[in-house]
C-alpha positions as CSV (number, residue, x, y, z in Angstrom):
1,X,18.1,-9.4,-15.0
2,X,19.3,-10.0,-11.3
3,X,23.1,-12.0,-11.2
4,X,21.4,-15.2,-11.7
5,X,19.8,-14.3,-14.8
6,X,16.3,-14.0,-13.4
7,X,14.3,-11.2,-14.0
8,X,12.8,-9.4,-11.2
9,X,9.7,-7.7,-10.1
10,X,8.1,-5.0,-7.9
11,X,4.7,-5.3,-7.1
12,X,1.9,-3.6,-4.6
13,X,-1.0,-5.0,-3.3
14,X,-4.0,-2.8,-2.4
15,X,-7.7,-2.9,-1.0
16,X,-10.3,-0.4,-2.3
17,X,-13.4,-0.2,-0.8
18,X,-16.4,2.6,-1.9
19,X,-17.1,4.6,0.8
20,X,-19.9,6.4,-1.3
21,X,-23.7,6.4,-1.6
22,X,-23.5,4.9,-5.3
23,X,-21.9,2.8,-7.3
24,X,-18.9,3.4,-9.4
25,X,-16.7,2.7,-12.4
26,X,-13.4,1.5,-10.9
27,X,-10.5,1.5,-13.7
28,X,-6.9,2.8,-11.1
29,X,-3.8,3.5,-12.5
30,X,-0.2,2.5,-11.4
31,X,2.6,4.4,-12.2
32,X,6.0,3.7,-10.4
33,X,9.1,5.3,-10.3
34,X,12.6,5.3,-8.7
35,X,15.6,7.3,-8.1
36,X,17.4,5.7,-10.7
37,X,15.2,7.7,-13.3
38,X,12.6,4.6,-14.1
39,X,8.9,5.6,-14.7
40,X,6.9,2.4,-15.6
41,X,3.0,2.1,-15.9
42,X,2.1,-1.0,-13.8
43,X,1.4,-4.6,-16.2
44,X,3.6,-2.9,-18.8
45,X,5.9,-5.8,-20.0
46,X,5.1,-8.4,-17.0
47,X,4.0,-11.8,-18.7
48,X,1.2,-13.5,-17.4
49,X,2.7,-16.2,-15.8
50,X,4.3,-13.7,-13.5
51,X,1.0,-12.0,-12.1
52,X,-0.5,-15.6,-11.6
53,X,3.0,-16.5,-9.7
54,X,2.7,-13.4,-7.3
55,X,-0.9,-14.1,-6.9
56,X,-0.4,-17.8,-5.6
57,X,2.5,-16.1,-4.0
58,X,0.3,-14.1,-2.2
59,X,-1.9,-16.8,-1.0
60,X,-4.5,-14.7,-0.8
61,X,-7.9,-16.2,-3.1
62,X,-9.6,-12.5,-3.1
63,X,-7.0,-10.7,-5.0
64,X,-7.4,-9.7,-8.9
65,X,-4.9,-8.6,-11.0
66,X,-4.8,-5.5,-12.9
67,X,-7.4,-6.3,-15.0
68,X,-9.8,-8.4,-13.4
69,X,-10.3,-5.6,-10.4
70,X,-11.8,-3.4,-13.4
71,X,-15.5,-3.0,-13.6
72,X,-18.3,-1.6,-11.1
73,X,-16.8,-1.0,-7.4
74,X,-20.3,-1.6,-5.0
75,X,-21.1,0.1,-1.7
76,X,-19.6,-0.6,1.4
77,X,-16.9,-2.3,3.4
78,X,-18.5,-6.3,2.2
79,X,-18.0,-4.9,-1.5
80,X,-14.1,-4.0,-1.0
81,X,-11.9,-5.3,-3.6
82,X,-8.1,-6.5,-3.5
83,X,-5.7,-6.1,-6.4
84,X,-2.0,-6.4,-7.0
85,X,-0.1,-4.2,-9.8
86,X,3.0,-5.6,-10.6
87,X,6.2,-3.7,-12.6
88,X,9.8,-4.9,-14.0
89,X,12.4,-4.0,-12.0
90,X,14.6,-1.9,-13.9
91,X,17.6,-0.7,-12.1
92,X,18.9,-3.6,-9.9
93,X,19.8,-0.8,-7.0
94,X,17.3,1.5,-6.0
95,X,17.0,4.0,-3.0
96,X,13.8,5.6,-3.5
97,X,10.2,4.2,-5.2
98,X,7.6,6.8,-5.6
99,X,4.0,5.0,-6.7
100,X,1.4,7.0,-8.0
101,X,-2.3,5.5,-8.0
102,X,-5.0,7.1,-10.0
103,X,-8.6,6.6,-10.0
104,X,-9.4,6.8,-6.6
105,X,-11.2,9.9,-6.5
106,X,-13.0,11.6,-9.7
107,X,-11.1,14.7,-8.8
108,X,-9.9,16.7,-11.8
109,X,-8.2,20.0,-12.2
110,X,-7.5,21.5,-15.5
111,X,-4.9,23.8,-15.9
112,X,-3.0,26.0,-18.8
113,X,0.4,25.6,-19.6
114,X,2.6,26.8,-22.7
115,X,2.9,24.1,-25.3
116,X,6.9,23.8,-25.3
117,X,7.1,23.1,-29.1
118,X,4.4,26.0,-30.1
119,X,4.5,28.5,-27.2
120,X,0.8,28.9,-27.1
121,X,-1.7,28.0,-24.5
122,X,-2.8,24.6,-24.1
123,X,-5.1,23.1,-20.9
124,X,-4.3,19.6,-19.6
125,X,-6.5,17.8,-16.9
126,X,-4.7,16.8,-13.8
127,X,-6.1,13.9,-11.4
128,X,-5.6,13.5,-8.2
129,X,-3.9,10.3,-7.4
130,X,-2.1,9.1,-3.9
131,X,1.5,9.2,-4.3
132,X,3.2,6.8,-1.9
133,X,7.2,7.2,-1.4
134,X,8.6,4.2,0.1
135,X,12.7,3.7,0.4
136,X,14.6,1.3,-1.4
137,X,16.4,-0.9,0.0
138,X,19.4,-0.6,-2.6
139,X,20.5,-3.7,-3.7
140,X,17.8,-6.0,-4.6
141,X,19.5,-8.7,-6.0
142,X,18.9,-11.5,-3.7
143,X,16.2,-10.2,-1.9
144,X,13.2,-11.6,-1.8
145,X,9.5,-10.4,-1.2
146,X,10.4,-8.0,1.8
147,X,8.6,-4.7,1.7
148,X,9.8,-1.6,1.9
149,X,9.8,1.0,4.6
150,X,7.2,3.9,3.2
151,X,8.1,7.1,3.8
152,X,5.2,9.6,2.4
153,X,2.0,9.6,1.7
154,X,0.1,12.0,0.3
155,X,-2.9,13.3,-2.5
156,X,-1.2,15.3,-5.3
157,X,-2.9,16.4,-8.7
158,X,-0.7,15.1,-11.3
């Protein structure tokens, strides 16, 4: 809760468009996290009433929210879609936010890794997923819906 009792939010807004020769399933995957040790999977405990506030916010009639964007991404530049992922602000004084957005690309790597409670060999599946750094602004109370400067941007497997 900021000073005046109100909770505060983060949110993104993002445009996807399928650059392929098919159609695909579209289902991303937010992820956020900030210096102050916060990692929070976008929608997780952000009433309703708060995504349809940003999205009137927003002002924009072609963005969904998390769940409406779901579903079949068409062909081509007319078919783009427009979402916005939205998280609780944690920390009320953050200097770094690191967003990670999966299922962009169907890229997957698995890998082996020791199990840390067994010691034997397990495989896990990476995905590739943009990871966008941005710097924080510090103290967010009383700020309002300024964006932040990014930083990075880059494809990782994570």
């Amino acid at each position: 809760l900021g000073s005046n009792g109100v909770k505060s939010y983060f949110y993104l807004t993002y445009k996807v468009t399928n650059s392929t020769q098919e159609d695909l399933l579209f289902a991303p995957a937010f992820d956020l996290a900030t210096d102050e040790g916060d990692l929070v999977r976008s929608g997780k405990d952000v009433p309703a009433a708060v995504t349809r506030k940003i999205i009137d916010d927003l002002g924009n009639p072609l963005v969904q929210d998390q769940i409406s964007i779901l579903g079949t991404l068409l062909q081509g530049p007319t078919n783009a879609k427009e979402g916005v992922v939205i998280w609780p602000a944690g920390a009320m004084k953050v200097s770094e936010i690191v967003v990670y957005a999966a299922g962009f690309s169907g890229e997957t790597r698995a890998i082996e890794i020791k199990d840390s409670k067994t010691g034997e060999p397990k495989k896990i599946l990476l995905r590739k997923s943009l990871m966008v750094r941005y710097k924080g602004p510090g103290e967010l109370t009383g700020r309002s819906s300024e964006a932040f400067e990014q930083t990075e941007r880059q494809w990782i497997l994570r």
